[in-house]
C-alpha positions in Angstrom: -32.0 38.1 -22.7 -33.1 35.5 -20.5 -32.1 32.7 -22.7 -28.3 34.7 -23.5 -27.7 34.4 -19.5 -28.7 30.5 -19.8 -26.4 30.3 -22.7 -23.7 31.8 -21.3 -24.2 30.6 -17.3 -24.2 26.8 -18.9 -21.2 28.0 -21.3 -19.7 28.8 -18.1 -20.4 25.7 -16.0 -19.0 23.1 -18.5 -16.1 25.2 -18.7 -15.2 25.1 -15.0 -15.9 21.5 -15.1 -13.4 21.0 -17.9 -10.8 23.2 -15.8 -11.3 20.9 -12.7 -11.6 17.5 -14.2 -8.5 15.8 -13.3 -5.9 14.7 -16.0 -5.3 11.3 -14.9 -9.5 10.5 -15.8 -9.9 8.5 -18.7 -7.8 6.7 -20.9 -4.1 7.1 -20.9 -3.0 9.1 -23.7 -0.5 7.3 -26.0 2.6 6.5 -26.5 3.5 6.8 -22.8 6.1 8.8 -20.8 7.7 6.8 -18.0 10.9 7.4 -15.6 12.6 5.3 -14.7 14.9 4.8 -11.0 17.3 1.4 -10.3 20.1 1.1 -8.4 22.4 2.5 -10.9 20.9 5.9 -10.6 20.4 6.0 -6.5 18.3 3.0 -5.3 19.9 1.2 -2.2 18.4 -2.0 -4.3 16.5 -2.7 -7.1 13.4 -4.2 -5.5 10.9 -1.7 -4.6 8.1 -3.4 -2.1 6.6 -0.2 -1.2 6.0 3.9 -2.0 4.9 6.4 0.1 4.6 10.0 -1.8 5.0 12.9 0.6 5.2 16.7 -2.0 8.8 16.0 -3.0 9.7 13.0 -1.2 9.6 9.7 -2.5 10.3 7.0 -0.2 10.8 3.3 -1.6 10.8 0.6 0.6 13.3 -2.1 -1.0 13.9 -5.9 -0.3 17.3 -5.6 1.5 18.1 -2.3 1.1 16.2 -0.3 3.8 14.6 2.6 3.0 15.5 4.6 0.0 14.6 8.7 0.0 14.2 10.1 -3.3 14.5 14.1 -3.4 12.4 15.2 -6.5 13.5 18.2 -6.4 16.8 18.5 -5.8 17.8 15.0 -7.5 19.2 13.2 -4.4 19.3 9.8 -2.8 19.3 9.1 1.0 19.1 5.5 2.4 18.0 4.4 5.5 19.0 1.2 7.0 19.1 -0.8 10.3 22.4 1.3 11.5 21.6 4.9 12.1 23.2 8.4 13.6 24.4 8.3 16.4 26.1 5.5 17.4 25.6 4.1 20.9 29.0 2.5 21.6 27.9 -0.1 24.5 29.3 -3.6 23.9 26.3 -6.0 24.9 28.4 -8.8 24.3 26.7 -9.7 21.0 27.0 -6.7 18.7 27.2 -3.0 18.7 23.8 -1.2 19.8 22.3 1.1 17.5 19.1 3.9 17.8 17.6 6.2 15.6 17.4 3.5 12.7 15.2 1.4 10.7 13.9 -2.2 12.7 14.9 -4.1 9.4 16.2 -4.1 5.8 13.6 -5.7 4.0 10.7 -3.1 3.6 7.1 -4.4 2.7 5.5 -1.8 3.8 5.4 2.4 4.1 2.2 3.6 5.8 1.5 7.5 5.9 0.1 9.1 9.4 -0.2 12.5 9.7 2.6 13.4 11.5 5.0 10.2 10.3 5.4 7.7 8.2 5.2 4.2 9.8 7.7 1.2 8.1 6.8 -2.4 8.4 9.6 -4.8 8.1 9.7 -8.4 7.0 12.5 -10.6 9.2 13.4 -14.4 8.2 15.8 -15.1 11.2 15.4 -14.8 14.6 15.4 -11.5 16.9 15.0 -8.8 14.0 11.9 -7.5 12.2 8.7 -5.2 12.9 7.6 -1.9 12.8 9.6 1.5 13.0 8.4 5.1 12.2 10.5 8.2 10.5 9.2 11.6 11.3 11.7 14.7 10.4 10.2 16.7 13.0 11.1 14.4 15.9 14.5 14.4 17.7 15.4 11.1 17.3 13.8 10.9 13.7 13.4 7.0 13.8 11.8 5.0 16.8 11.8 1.1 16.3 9.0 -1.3 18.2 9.7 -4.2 19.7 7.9 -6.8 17.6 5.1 -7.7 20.4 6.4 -11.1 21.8 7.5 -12.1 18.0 4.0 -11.9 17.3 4.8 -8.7 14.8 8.2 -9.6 13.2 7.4 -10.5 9.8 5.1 -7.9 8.8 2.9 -8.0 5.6 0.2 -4.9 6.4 -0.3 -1.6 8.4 -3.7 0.7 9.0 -3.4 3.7 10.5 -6.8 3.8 12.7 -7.0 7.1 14.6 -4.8 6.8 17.8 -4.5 3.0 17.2 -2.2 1.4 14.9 -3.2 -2.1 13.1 -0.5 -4.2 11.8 -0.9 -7.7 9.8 1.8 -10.4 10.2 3.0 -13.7 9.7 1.3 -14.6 12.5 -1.9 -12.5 13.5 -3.1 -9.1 13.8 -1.8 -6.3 16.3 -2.8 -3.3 17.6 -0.7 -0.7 19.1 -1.4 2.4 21.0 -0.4 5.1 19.6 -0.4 7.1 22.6 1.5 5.2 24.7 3.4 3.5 22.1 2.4 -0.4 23.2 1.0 -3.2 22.0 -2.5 -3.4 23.3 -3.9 -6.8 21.4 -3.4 -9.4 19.7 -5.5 -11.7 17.5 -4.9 -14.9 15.6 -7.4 -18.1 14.9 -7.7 -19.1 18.4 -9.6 -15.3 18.5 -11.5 -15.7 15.1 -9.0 -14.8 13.0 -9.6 -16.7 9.4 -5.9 -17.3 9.0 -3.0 -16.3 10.7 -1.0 -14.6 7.7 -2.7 -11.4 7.4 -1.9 -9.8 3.8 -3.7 -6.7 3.5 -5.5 -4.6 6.2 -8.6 -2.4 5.6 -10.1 0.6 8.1 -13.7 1.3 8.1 -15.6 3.3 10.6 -16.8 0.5 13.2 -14.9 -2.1 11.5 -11.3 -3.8 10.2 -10.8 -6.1 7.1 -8.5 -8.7 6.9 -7.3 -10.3 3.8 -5.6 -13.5 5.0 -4.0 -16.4 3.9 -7.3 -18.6 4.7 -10.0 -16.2 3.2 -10.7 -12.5 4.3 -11.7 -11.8 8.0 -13.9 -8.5 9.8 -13.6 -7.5 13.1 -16.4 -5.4 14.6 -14.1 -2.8 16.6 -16.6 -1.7 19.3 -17.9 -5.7 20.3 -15.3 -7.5 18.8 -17.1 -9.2 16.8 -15.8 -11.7 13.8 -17.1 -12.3 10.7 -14.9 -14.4 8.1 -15.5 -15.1 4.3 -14.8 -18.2 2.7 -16.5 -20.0 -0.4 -19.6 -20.2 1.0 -19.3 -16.4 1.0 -18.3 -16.0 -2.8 -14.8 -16.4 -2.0 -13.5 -18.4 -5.5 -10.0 -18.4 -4.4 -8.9 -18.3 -0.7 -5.7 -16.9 -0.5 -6.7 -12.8 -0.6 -3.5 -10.6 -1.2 -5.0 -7.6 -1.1 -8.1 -4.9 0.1 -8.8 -1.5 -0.7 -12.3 0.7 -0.9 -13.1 1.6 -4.4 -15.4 4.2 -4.6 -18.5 3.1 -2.0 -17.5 -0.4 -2.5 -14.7 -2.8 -1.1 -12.6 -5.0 -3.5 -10.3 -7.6 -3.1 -8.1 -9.8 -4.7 -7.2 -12.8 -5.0 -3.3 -14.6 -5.4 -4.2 -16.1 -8.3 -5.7 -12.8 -10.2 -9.4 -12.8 -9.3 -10.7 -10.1 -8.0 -13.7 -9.7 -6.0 -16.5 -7.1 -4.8 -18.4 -7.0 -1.6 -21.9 -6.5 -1.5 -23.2 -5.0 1.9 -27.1 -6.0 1.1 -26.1 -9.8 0.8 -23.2 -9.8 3.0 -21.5 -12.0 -0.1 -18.5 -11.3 -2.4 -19.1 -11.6 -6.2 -16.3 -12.1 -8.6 -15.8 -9.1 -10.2 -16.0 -10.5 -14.4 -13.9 -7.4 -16.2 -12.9 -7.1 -19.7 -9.3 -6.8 -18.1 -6.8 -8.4 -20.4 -4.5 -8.9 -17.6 -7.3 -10.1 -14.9 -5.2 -13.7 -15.0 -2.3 -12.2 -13.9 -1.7 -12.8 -9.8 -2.6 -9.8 -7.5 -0.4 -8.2 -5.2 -1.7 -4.8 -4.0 -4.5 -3.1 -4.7 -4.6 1.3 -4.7 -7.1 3.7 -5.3 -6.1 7.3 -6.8 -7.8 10.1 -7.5 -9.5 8.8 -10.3 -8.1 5.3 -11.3 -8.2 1.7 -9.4 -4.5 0.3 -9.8 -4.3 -3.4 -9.5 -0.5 -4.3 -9.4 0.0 -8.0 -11.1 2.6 -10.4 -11.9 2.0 -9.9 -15.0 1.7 -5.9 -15.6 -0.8 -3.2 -14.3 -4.5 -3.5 -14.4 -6.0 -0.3 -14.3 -9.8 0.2 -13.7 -10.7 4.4 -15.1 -13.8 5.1 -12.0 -15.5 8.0 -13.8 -15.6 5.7 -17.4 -15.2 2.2 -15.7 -13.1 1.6 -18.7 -10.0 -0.9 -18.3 -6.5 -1.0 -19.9 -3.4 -3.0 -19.1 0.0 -1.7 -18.5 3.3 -3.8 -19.1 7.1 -3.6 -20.2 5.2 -3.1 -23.8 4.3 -0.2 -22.7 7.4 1.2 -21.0 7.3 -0.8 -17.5 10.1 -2.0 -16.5 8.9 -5.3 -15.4 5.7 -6.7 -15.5 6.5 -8.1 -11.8 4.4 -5.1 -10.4 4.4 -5.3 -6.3 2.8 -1.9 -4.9 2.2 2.1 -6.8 1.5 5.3 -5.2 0.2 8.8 -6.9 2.1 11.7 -7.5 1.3 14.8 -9.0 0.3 14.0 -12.6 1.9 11.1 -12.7 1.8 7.0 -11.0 4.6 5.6 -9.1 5.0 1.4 -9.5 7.6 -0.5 -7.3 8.9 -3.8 -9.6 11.4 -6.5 -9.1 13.5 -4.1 -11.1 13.7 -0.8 -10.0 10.3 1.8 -9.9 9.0 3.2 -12.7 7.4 7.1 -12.7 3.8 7.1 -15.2 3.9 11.0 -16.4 0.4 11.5 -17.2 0.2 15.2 -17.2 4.3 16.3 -18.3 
């Protein structure tokens, strides 16, 4: 009897686990279903920086279009863009002012927050650029940031940390109060910085990773401390595009495709040495789903399977449509990857 209950409690066990596995572990099944959105079907352009995934809502953050809402739902298109509802008709001798709007057209960068969604803006000229936020609940929705002295007008990365908000530029690293909604600090390489082009920002506990144009940079938050990484550090290629936290670990990757893993007992990176077919390919974002590590290339998708640690590439072969991959988000059952040419939708689950 005893071993009939054994049986049928273990019977029962791997049956549960096979009911709560996610579908997007393991290997893609084969041949692929994508979607596919451009600007022919709704998108106020076709290149798609950034994705933030909200139940429904899709938002793409395009290269001169402003922000694009996708309503999954219902089918629907909405763009955002740097002139907004209402009006304010006041003359300032230069142009029409606007509020409730977008701080720029070219989008590199949706950040979720738990009551918003913060946009960073990249601005080539003079007097534009930075940070806004959208959040439906708010009258107005949109509220736009001064760019902190120009200090945060071309911005490349934003961290939500708490009641603090981090934001990588062009030129440095800012922090903004939540709370009060001003800039508190800023810090370049006269504070520590490695290199003034921050790429890719990382939040940990007590500290904040930098991925920088010169190598990749931490700042103790508490002492405000630095630490930077360079060759001497493991650091193969200096240029870092991009840092996320895979599993207990922290990768990061490189312009020109390596990617790299931090090892806390050493305080050293070590090229990560894959059986990736596409690990030549340059790295633009890294982001960790559920269950899979998505490295978005120049040259397709890299994607790293945690539970199997198995690799496979993804490319047009495959049903992308461009293998100039800049940022993806997850969805329910399925992957979302902004390109050069519209965004593609992986259905894992249909």
């Amino acid at each position: 009897m005893k071993r009939l209950f054994l049986v049928s409690s273990l019977f029962f066990l791997v049956f549960s686990f096979l009911l709560v596995t996610p579908a997007m572990s393991g290997p893609l099944k084969r041949p692929l279903s994508f979607q596919h959105i451009t600007q022919k079907d709704g998108l106020s352009s076709d290149m798609v920086f950034a994705i933030a995934v909200q139940g429904e809502a899709v938002w793409f953050g395009i290269y001169e279009g402003g922000a694009t809402l996708y309503d999954k739902t219902k089918k629907t298109y909405k763009h955002y863009t740097t002139k907004g509802e209402p009006i304010v008709k006041v003359d300032d001798g230069d142009s029409i002012r606007w509020k409730n709007h977008l701080a720029y057209n070219h989008v590199s960068v949706i950040t979720p927050d738990n009551d918003r969604l913060w946009f960073g803006t990249y601005f080539y000229g003079f007097g534009g650029g930075g940070i806004s936020y959208y959040s439906a609940a708010r009258s107005p929705q949109w509220k736009t940031f001064n760019t902190n002295d120009g200090r945060a007008k071309k911005v490349n990365a934003i961290a939500v940390d708490g009641e603090s908000l981090w934001v990588g530029s062009e030129k440095g690293l800012s922090l903004l109060d939540k709370k009060t909604d001003g800039w508190k600090q800023f810090f370049s390489t006269r504070d520590g910085l490695s290199g003034n082009f921050v790429n890719s920002l990382l939040v940990e506990p007590d500290f904040i990773w930098m991925a920088t144009s010169s190598g990749i940079s931490r700042l103790q938050k508490a002492k405000r401390g630095w630490k930077n990484y360079s060759s001497k550090e493991g650091l193969t290629e200096i240029e870092i595009k991009a840092l996320a936290k895979v599993g207990q670990k922290i990768w990061a990757g490189g312009i020109g495709g390596s990617l790299f893993e931090y090892d806390s007992a050493s305080d050293q990176w070590k090229r990560f040495e894959s059986t990736d077919s596409l690990k030549n390919g340059g790295i633009q974002s890294i982001v960790v789903t559920t269950e899979k590590a998505i490295i978005c290339r120049d040259s397709g998708v890299s994607l790293y399977d945690l539970p199997s640690r198995q690799w496979e590439a993804l490319t047009t072969a495959d049903g992308l449509l461009s293998n100039n991959v800049f940022y993806a988000a997850e969805d329910k059952n399925s992957i979302w990857f902004g390109t050069d040419k519209g965004a593609s939708r992986l259905i894992i689950n249909p």
